[in-house]
N, C-alpha and C positions, 0 to 999 in steps of 0.2 A: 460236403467237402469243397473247400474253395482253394481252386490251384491259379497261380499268377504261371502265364506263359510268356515266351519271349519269342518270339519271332521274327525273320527277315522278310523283306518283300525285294525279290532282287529281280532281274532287268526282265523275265519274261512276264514279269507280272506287274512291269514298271505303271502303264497305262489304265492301271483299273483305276476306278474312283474308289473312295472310301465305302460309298454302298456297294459296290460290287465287290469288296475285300470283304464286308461282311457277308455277305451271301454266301461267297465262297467258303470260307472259314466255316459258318453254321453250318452248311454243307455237306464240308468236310466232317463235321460230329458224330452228323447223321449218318453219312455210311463209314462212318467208322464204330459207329453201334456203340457210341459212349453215352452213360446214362445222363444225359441235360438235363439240370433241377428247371423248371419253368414258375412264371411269374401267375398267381393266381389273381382271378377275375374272367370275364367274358370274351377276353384276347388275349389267353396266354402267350409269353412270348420268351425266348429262351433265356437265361441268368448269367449274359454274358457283358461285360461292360470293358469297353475301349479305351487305351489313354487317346491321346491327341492326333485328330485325324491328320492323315499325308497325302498331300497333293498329289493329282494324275501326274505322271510324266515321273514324281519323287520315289529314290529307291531308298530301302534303308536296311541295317544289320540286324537293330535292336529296336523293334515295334514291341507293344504290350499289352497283353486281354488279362482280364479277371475271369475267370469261367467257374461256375456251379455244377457239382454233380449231385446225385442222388444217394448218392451211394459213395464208399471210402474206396480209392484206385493206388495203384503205384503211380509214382508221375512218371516212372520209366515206361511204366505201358500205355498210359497216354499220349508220351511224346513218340513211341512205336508206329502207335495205331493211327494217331491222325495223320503222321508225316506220310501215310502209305495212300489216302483218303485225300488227300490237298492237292488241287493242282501243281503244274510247273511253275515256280514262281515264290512260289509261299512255303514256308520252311521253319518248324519248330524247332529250336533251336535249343530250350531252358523249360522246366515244367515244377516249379515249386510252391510248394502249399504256403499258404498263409494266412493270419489271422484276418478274422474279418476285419476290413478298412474302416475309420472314421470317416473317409471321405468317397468317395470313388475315384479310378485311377486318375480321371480328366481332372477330375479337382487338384489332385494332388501333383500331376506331374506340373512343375514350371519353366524348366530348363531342357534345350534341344540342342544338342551338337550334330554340324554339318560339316561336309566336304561341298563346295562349289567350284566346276572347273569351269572357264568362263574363256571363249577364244579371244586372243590378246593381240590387236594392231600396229602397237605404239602409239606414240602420243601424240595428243592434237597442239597441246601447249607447252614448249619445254619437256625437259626430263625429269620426272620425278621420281624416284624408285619405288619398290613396292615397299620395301622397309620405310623408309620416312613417309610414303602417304598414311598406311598405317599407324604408324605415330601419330602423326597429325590427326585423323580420324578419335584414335581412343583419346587424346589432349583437348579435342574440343569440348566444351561445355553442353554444346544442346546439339542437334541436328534435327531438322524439321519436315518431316513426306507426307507427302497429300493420301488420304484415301478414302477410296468412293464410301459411302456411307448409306442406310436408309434415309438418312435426313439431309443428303446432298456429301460436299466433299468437306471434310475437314484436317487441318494439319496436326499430325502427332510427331512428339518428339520420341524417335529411336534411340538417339544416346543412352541414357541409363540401362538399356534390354541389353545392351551391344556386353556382355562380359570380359570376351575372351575372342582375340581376333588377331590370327597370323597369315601370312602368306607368302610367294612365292613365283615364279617365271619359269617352269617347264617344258622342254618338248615332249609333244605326242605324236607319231605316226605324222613328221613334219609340220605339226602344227605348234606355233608357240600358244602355249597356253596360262591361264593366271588359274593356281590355284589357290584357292583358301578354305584355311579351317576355323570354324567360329563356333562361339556357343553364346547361344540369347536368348531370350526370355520367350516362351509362349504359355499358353492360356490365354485365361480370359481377361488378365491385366499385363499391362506393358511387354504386352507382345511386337517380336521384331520377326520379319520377314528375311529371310537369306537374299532374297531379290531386294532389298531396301537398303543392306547392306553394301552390295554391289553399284548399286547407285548410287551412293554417299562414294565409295572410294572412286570413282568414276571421275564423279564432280571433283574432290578433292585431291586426284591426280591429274587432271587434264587427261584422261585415257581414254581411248578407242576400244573403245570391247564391242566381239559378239552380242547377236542377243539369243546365242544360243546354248542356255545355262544348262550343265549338266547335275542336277541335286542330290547329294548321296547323304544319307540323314545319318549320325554316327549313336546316335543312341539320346534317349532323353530319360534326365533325372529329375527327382523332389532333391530342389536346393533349399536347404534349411542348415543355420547354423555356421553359414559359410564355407557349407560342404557339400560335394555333389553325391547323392546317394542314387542307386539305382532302385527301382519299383517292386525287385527281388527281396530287397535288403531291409526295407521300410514301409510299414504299414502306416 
């Protein structure tokens, strides 16, 4: 039986790494006494497969496993047993079956929606507002960021990942803050970074920002079609 889970990772469990989420998670299986199908050969190893890992310090609503069992379960009692089994932090949210994938989740997810709250000093050059920097941003043609590489640094173009990008000037507990909601590309082609994002509108506003970003990941879909589906919805 193959169930697609949904999960959050919210602020106590902000700081683990991707391998410590799966630790945890497997973990969590185990003493939740749920039947793991495991991988055959001389290192078994459990039939759980990951969409797109989330950075230490990133929280998110809508995270996504594949998981095998042995055996035919309720997803109701799945999503019971584990959530009592997972630490603080980590939280099943969705448990639905599905057909086996043509791909694996990572292949298939492309698209990541974020919240980024960014602390906001005003500007170093003129006024610009958050409205028309944005504009300006999704109007440009290319935008180019350096990143370190095995084979030294080289520049990628973000533009075309950038989708979907709005924002905003809020207060928080006295603090002004900038936030933004975006949606871009990841995998393993024409991936865009939410910090790459914020340094494009940075430059292209003349603005003073923190560098102390707060990442709230809002969910990631398989974009096909020029539609955003969820990982529940589409095998």
């Amino acid at each position: 039986m193959l169930l697609c889970l949904q999960y959050s990772k919210e602020e106590e469990a902000r700081f683990l790494s991707h391998l410590d989420l799966m630790t945890a998670m497997e973990r969590g299986f185990r003493r939740a006494a749920l039947p793991l199908a495991f991988s055959e050969g001389f290192n078994p190893h459990p039939r759980v497969s990951y969409a797109s890992a989330l950075a230490v310090g990133v929280t998110s609503e809508a995270e996504y496993l594949d998981v095998q069992f042995r055996e035919e379960l309720a997803p109701e009692e799945v999503l019971v047993r584990l959530n009592k089994a997972l630490p603080r932090g980590l939280r099943v949210k969705r448990a639905v079956p599905v057909s086996r994938r043509k791909e694996s989740l990572m292949a298939l997810i492309n698209l990541a929606c974020y919240r980024v709250k960014v602390p906001f000093y005003g500007w170093a050059d003129g006024n610009t507002g958050v409205r028309e920097t944005i504009e300006k941003a999704m109007s440009v043609p290319a935008y180019l960021v350096q990143r370190q590489g095995k084979k030294g640094v080289r520049q990628v173009d973000i533009r075309p990942g950038i989708l979907e990008l709005a924002g905003s000037l809020k207060e928080e507990n006295g603090e002004k803050k900038l936030v933004l909601e975006m949606a871009v590309r990841t995998g393993s082609s024409g991936n865009v970074k939410p910090e790459e994002v914020v340094e494009m509108l940075k430059a292209l506003g003349s603005w003073r920002l923190g560098n102390n970003l707060r990442i709230h990941r809002l969910g990631l879909y398989i974009y096909a079609e020029g539609k955003k589906w969820s990982p529940l919805e589409r095998t």
